[in-house]
C-alpha positions in Angstrom: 152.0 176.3 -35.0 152.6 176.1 -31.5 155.3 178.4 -30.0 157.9 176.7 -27.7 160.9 178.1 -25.6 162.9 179.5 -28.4 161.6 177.6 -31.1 158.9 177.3 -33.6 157.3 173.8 -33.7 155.2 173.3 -37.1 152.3 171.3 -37.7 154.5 168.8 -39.6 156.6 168.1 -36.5 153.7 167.5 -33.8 152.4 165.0 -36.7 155.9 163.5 -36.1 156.3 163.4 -32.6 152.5 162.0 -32.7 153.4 159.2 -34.7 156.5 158.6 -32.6 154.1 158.2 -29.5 151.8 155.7 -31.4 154.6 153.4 -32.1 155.8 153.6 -28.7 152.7 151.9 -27.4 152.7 153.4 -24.4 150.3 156.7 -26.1 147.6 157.0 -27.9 147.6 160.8 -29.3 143.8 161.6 -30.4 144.0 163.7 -33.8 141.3 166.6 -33.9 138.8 165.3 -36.4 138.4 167.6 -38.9 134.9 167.8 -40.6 135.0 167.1 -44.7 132.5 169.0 -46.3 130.7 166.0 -47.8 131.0 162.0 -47.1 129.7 160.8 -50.6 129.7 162.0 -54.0 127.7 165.0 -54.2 126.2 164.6 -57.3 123.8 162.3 -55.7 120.5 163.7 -56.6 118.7 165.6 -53.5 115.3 163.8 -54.1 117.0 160.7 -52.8 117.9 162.0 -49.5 116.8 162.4 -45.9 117.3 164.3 -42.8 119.0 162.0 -39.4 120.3 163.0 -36.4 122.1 161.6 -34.2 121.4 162.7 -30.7 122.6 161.8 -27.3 121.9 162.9 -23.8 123.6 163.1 -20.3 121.7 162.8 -17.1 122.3 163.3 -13.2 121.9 158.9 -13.4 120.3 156.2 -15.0 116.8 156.4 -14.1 114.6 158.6 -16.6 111.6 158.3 -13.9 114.5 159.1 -11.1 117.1 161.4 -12.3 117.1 164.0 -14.6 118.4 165.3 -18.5 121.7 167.5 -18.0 122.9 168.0 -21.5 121.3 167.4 -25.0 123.7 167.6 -27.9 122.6 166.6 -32.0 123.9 166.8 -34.8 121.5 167.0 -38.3 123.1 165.3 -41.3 121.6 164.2 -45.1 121.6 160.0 -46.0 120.4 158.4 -48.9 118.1 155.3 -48.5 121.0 153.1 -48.7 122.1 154.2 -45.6 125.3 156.2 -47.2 125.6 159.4 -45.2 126.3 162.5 -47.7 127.1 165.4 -45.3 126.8 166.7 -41.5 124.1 169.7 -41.3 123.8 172.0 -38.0 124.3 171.0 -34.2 122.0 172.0 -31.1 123.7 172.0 -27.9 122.0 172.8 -24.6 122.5 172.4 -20.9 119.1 171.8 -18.1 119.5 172.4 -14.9 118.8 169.3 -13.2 117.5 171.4 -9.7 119.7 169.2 -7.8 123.1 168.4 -7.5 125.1 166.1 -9.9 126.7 163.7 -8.6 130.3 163.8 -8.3 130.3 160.1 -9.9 128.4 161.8 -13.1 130.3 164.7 -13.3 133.6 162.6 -13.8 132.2 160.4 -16.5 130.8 163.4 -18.5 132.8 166.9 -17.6 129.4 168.2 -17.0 129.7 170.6 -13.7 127.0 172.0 -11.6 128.7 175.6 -12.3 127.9 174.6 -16.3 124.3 173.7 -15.7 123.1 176.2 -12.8 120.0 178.1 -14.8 120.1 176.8 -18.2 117.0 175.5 -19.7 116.5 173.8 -23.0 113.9 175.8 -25.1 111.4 172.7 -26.3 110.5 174.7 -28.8 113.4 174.9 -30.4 114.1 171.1 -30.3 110.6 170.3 -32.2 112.1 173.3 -34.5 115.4 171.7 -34.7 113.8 168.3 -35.3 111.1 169.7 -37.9 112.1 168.1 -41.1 114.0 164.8 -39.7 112.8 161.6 -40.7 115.6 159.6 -38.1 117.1 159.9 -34.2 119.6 157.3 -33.8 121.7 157.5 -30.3 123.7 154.8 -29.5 122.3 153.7 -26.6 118.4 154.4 -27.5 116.4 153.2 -24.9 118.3 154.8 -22.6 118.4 158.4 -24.5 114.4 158.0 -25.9 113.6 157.9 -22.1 115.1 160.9 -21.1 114.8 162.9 -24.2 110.6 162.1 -24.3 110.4 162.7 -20.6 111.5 165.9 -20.4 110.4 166.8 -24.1 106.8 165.2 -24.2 105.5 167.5 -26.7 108.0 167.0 -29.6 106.0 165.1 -32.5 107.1 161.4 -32.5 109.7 160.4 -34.7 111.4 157.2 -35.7 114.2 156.1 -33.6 117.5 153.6 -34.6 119.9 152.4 -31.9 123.9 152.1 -33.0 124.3 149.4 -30.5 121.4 147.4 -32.1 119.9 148.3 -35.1 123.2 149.9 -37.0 126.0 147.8 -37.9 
């Protein structure tokens, strides 16, 4: 519920005055995605599974050799071998201070401030722990995420990579 001047205004009414703004055309409201606890039927037998992640990365620029990793963020989830995905598993999150200064240009296109990144350091450790039992990294944008990712993680044990914007359809 969200409290206004000296009213009450439910869940049921924001869904209205959302749907009011999508027929106007001139909004787009963005629904918070809530997570359902599985995708698929969960009978499907746990021998048939496997462990993905997706994973993406955000950088002071586009140059893995150049500029630097700012942000790693993945999220583990179980597939079958069709390709069906049956549930979304844990998340790492982590910040790297870059030792320079983001560029304002970078931190408009990803929120990511120097204030957010000043002395944090992602533990390698615990992305090979994190990335222990998965079979699958897809980002959508591989080449550009494998770069960074393996250049500032060059001891995580190789794993197989998809890209959405090439190999997923």
């Amino acid at each position: 519920m969200l409290w206004g001047c000296d009213y009450i205004v439910t869940n049921q009414k924001l869904n209205q005055i959302a749907e009011q703004l999508n027929k106007s055309n001139e909004y787009r409201v963005i629904r918070k995605y809530i997570k359902p606890e599985f995708y698929n039927d969960e009978s499907i037998s746990s021998n048939t599974k496997r462990i993905g992640v997706f994973l993406d990365v955000e950088s002071t620029g586009l140059s893995y050799s150049n500029n630097k990793l700012i942000e790693l963020g993945m999220v583990k989830f179980e597939y079958t071998e069709d390709g069906r995905i049956f549930r979304l598993l844990d998340e790492f999150n982590g910040y790297q201070d870059p030792k320079v200064s983001i560029p304002e240009h970078i931190t408009k296109l990803t929120g990511i401030t120097n204030d957010m990144v000043v002395g944090q350091h992602i533990d390698e450790r615990k992305v090979t722990d994190y990335l222990r039992e998965v079979d699958l990294v897809i980002a959508h944008n591989a080449q550009f995420d494998r770069a960074f990712f393996e250049t500032t993680f060059p001891n995580t044990p190789p794993k197989a990579w998809a890209c959405s914007m090439s190999d997923i359809h």
